[in-house]
N, C-alpha and C positions, 0 to 999 in steps of 0.2 A: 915796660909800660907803653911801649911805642905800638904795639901790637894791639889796644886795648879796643879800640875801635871795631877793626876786622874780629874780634873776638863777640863782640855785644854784635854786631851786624848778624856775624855767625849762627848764633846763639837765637838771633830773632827768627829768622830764615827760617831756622826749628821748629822752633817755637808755630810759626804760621805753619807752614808743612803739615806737623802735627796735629795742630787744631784745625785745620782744613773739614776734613770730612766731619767733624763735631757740629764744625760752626754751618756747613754746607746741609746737612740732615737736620738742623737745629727747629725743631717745631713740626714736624714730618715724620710722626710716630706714628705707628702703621696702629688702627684701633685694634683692639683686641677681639674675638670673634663671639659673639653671641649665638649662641647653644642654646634650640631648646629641646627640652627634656619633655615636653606635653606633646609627644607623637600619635598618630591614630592608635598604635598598637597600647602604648602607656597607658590613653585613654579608659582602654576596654577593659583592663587591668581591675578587680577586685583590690587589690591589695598593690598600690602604687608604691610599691619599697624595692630598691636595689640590693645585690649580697652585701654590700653593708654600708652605712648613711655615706648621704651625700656629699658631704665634708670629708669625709675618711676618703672615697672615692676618687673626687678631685685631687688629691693628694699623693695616693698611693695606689691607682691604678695597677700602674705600670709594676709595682715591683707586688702586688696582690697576681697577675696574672702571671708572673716570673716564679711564683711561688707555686700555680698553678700549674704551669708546664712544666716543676719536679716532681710536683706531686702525680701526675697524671703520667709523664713519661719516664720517670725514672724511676717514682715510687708505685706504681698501676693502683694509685685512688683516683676514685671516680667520682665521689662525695668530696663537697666543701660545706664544714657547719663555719655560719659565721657568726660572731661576737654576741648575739642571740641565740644562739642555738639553733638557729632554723637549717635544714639541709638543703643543697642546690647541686646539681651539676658540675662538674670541672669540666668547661665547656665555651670557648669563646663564641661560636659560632651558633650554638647549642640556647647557652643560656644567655649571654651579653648583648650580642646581636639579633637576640630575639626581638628583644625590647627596639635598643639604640637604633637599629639597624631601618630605614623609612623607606621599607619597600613601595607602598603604593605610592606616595607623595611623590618618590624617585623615577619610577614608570612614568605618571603621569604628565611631572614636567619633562623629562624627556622626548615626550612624545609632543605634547606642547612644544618646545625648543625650536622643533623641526619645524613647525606650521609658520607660515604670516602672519603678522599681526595679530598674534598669540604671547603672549607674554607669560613668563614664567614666574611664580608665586616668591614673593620676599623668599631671601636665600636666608634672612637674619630669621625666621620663622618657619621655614621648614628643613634646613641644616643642608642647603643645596646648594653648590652652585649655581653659576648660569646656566652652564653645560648640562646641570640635570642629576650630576653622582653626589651621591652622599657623601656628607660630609662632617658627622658628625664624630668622626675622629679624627679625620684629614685636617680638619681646620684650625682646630687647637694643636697638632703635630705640625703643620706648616708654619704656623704663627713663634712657635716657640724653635725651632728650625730643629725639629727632633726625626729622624727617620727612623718609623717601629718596623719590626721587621719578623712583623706579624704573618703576615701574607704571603711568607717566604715557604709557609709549611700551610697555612689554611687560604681557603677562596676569598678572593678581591671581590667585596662587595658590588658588583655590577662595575666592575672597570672604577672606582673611584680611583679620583685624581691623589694621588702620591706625593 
């Protein structure tokens, strides 16, 4: 029982240690990134629908386009019907980044960027950085600290940030 002190002291030491960086970042949560999805090309769009709703999308991207590159590299299909029956492309570049992809928005402020006292359009409404790259998958991949590793076999949309 002599020891009982240096034990609880111990113990608190830890205790702070350990709660440091909680209590340290405590209120300091990075916002979440606002997407939007009403691009010039979306606009021009007849039929404003993705290969399959938006909810499912949000969700399961990643393992819908994982599914894609066996089907397209392993299995040599080149059609995706989805949950509608409608057919598409197996295609990121093709058919994904048709849409998502803000070429002209991304040019323009680019070019903007470089000038003086030229300012570059809400990043939260055109899916850009400052810098100008798109971002409209970079953003939601950085915020969630996920590295796709997309770009490894297909083209970097205009150098977007990583």
């Amino acid at each position: 029982m002599n020891k009982k002190g240096g034990i609880l002291l111990g113990l608190l030491i830890f205790v702070v240690i350990v709660a440091s960086p909680i209590l340290y970042n405590k209120g300091k949560a990075k916002a979440a990134p606002v997407i939007n999805l009403n691009t010039p090309v979306i606009q021009q769009l007849s039929d404003k629908e993705c290969v399959e709703p938006a909810e499912y999308m949000r969700q399961n991207h990643m393992q819908l386009l994982l599914q894609w590159r066996d089907a397209k590299v392993r299995d040599g299909q080149s059609v995706y019907i989805n949950s509608k029956g409608k057919a598409y492309d197996i295609s990121l570049e093709g058919t994904c980044l048709k849409c998502h992809d803000d070429k002209t928005v991304s040019d323009s402020v680019t070019s903007n960027a470089a000038k003086p006292n030229v300012s570059a359009p809400n990043a939260a409404t055109t899916n850009l950085t400052s810098d100008g790259s798109n971002q409209f998958c970079f953003s939601c991949h950085n915020y969630a600290s996920v590295k796709p590793n997309c770009w490894n076999c297909h083209s970097d949309p205009r150098g977007a940030q990583k």
